[in-house]
C-alpha positions as CSV (number, residue, x, y, z in Angstrom):
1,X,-105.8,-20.5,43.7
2,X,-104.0,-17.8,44.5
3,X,-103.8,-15.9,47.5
4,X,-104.6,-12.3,48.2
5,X,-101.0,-11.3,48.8
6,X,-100.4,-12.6,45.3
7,X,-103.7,-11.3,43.7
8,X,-102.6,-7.7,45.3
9,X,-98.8,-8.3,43.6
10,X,-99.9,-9.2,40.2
11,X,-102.0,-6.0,40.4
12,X,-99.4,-3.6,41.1
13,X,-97.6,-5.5,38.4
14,X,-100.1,-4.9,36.0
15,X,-99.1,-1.2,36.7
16,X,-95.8,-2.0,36.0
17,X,-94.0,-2.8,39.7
18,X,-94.9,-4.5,42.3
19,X,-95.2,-3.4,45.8
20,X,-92.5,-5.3,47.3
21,X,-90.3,-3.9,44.5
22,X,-91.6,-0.2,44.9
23,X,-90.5,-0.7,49.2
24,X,-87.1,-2.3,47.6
25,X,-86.8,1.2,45.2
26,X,-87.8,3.6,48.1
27,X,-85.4,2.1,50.6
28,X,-82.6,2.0,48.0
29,X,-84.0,6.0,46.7
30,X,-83.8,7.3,50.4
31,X,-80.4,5.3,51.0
32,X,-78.9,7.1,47.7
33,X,-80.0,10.3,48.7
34,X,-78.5,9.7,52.0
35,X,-75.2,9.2,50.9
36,X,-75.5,11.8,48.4
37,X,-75.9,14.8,51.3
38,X,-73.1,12.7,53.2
39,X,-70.7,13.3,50.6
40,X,-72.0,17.1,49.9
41,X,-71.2,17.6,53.9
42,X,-67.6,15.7,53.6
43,X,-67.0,18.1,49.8
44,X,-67.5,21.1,51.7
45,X,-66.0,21.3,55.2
46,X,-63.5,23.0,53.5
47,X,-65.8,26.1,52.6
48,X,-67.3,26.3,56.1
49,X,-63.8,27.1,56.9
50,X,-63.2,29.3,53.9
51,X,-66.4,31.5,54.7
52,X,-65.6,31.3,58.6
53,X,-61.8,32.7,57.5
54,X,-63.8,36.0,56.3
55,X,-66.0,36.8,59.2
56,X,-63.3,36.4,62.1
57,X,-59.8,37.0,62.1
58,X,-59.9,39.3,65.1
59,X,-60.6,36.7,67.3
60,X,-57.7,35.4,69.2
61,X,-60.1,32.8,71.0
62,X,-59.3,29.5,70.2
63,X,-62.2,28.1,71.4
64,X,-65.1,31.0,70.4
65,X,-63.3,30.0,67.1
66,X,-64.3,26.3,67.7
67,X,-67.6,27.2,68.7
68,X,-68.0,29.4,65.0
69,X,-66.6,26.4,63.1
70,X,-68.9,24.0,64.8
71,X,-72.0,26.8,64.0
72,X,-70.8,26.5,60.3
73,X,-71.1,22.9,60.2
74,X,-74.3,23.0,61.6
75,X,-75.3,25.3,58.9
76,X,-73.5,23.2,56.3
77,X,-75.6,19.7,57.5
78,X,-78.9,22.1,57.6
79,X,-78.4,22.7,53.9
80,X,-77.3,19.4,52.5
81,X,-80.7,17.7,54.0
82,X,-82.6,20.7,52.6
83,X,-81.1,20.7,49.1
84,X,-82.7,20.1,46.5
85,X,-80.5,19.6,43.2
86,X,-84.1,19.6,40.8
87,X,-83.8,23.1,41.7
88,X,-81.1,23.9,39.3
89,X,-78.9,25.5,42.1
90,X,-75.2,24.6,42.6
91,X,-74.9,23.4,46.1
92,X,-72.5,25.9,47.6
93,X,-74.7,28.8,45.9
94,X,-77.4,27.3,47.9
95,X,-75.3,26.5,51.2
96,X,-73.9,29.8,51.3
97,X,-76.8,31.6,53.3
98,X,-77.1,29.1,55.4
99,X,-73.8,28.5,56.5
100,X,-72.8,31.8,57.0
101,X,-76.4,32.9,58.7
102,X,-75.4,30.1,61.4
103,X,-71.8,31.3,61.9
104,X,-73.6,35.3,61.8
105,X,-75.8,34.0,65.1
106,X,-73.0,32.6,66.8
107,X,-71.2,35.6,66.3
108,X,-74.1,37.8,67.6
109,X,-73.7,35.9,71.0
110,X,-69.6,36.7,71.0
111,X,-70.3,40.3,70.3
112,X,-67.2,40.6,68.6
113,X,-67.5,44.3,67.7
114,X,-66.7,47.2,70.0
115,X,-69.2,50.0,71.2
116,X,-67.1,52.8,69.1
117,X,-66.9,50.7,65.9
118,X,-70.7,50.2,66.4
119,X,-71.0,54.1,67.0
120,X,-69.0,54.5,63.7
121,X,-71.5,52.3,62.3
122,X,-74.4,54.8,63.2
123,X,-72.7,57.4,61.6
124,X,-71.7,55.3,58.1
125,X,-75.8,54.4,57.7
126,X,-77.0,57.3,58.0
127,X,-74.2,59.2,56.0
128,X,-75.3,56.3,53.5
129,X,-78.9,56.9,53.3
130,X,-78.3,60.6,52.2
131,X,-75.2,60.0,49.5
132,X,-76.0,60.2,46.0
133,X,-75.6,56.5,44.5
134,X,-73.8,54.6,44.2
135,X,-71.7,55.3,47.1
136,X,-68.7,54.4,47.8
137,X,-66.2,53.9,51.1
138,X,-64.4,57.1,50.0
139,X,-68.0,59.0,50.1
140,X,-68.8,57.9,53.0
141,X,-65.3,58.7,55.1
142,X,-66.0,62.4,53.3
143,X,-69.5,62.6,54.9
144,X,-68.4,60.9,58.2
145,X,-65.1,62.8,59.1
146,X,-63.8,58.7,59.8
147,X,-60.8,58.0,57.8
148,X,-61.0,55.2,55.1
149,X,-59.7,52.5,57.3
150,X,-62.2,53.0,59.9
151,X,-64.9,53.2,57.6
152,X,-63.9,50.1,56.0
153,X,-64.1,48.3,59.5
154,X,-67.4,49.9,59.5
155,X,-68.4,47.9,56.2
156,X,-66.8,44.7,57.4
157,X,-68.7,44.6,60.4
158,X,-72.1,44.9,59.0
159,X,-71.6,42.0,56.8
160,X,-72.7,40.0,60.0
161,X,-74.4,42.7,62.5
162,X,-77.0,43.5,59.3
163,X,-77.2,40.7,57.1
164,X,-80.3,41.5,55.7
165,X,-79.8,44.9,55.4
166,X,-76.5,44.8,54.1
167,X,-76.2,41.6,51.9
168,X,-73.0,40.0,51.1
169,X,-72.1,39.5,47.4
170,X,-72.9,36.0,47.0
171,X,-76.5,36.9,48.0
172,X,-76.5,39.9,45.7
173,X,-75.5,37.7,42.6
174,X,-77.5,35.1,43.5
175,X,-80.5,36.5,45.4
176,X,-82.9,35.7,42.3
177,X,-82.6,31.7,42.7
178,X,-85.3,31.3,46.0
179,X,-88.0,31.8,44.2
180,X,-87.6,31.1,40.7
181,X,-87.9,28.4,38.3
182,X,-85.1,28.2,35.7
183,X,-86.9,30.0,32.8
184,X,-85.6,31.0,29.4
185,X,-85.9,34.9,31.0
186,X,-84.9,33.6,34.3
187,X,-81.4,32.7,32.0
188,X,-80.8,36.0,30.4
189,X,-81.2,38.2,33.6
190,X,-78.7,35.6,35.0
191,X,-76.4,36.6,32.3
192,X,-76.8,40.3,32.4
193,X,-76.1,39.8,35.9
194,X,-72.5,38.4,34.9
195,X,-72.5,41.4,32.4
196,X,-72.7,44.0,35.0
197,X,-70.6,41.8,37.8
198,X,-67.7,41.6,34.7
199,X,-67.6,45.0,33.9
200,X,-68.2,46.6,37.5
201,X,-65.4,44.3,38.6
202,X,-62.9,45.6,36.0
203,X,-63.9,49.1,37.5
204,X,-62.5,48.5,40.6
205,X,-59.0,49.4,42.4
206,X,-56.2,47.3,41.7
207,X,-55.9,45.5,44.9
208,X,-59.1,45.1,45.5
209,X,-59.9,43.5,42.2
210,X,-57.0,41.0,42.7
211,X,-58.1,40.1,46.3
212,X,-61.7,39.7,44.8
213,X,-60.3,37.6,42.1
214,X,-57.9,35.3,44.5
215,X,-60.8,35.1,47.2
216,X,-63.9,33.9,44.5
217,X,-61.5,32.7,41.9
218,X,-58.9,30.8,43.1
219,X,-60.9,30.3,46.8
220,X,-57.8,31.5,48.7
221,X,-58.7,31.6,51.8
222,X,-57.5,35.5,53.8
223,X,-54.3,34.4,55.3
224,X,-52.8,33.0,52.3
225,X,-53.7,36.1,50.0
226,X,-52.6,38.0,52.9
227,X,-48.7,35.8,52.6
228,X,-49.3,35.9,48.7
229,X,-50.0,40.0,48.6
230,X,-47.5,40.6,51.6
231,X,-50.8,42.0,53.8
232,X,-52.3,41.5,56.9
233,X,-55.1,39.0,57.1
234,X,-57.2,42.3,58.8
235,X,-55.8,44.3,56.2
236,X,-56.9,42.0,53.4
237,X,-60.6,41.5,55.1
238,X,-61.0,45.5,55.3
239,X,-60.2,45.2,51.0
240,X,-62.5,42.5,50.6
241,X,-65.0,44.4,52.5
242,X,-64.6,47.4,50.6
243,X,-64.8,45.6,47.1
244,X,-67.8,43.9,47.8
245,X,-69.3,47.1,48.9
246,X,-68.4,48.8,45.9
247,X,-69.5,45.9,43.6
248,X,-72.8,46.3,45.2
249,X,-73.6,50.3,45.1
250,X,-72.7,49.5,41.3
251,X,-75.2,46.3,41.0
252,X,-77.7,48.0,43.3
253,X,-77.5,51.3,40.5
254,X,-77.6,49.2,37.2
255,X,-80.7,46.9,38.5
256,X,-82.8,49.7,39.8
């Protein structure tokens, strides 16, 4: 006769498994998955650097550096045990925010930015809120009185003092995905989206189109567009700064 361990087995296996074998398939699902968001961690320490090379090359501190790298990673292992891949999201796409909102506190604590770039900011936002769109760094120094290179620290700054109110352009592009399901209107906005990104990056300067396109393109990181351009790494963060602006007074203008 058999006994009720075996009775309850050849139940489950009427359903098709058994319940030592569905504890054997967990184990070996949540082990999988484990490994899986190792290697996503170990792919990307790379572009924890990469975003952290953006947000702080005037800091001569070796060790605040440190302590932004290792707020970058934290934000990097955060998002590999919240991913989830069913969502249709590329992981770095997803990572972004994250990783870059972790390095953004960190820097908060630093308070990397001086009280008369801060006073300059004043002046750009509310110089922004009464330009005709889309507006552009050029407005902006017009309506100020600051000359283009301080108004372009201006821009650079608020990519981490605002976040939220001044979004960088991977949130822009991608700022759909949270709460969406991939849908066959969810796929065409997407590619009007790359329509408008296409064309508005054509419209840009020169240099800032090619610092654009060596930054998101060939994922240089500053310094080495800065050797390959014959540019300061500052001077090639202000650029950045001021393309991302401009490619978001033009999305922010065809979208609304």
């Amino acid at each position: 006769m058999p006994n009720i361990e075996d009775e309850r087995n050849w139940a489950d296996g009427d359903r098709g498994i058994g319940a030592r074998d569905m504890k054997s398939m967990t184990t070996t699902y949540k082990r999988t998955k484990t490994v899986n968001r190792d290697q996503l961690i170990l792919d990307n320490v790379d572009f924890v650097a990469r975003i952290l090379s953006t947000m702080t090359f005037a800091i001569r501190d070796e060790e605040a550096k440190e302590n932004l790298h290792s707020a970058g990673l934290v934000g990097l292992v955060e998002a590999a045990n919240s991913y989830d891949p069913d969502h249709g999201v590329a992981f770095r796409t997803y990572a972004y925010p994250r990783i870059r909102g972790a390095i953004v506190d960190e820097l908060r604590k630093q308070s990397p930015v001086s009280q008369a770039v801060l006073q300059h900011i004043g002046r750009v936002r509310r110089a922004y809120e009464s330009i005709e769109p889309p507006v552009t760094p050029e407005k902006l120094a017009d309506e100020t009185g600051l000359s283009i290179k301080q108004v372009s620290k201006c821009l650079e700054a608020m990519r981490f003092i605002k976040p939220d109110n001044w979004n960088d352009l991977s949130d822009v592009i991608h700022g759909s995905w949270r709460n969406s399901v991939d849908t066959p209107e969810h796929d065409a906005e997407r590619e009007e989206m790359r329509d408008i990104l296409a064309g508005a990056i054509e419209s840009l300067p020169d240099q800032e189109r090619i610092v654009l396109t060596l930054y998101f393109a060939e994922e240089l990181k500053l310094a080495e567009i800065g050797k390959a351009l014959s540019l300061s790494e500052s001077r090639v963060s202000r650029v950045l700064a001021d393309a991302k602006f401009r490619l978001q007074e033009i999305i922010r203008c065809k979208t609304s």
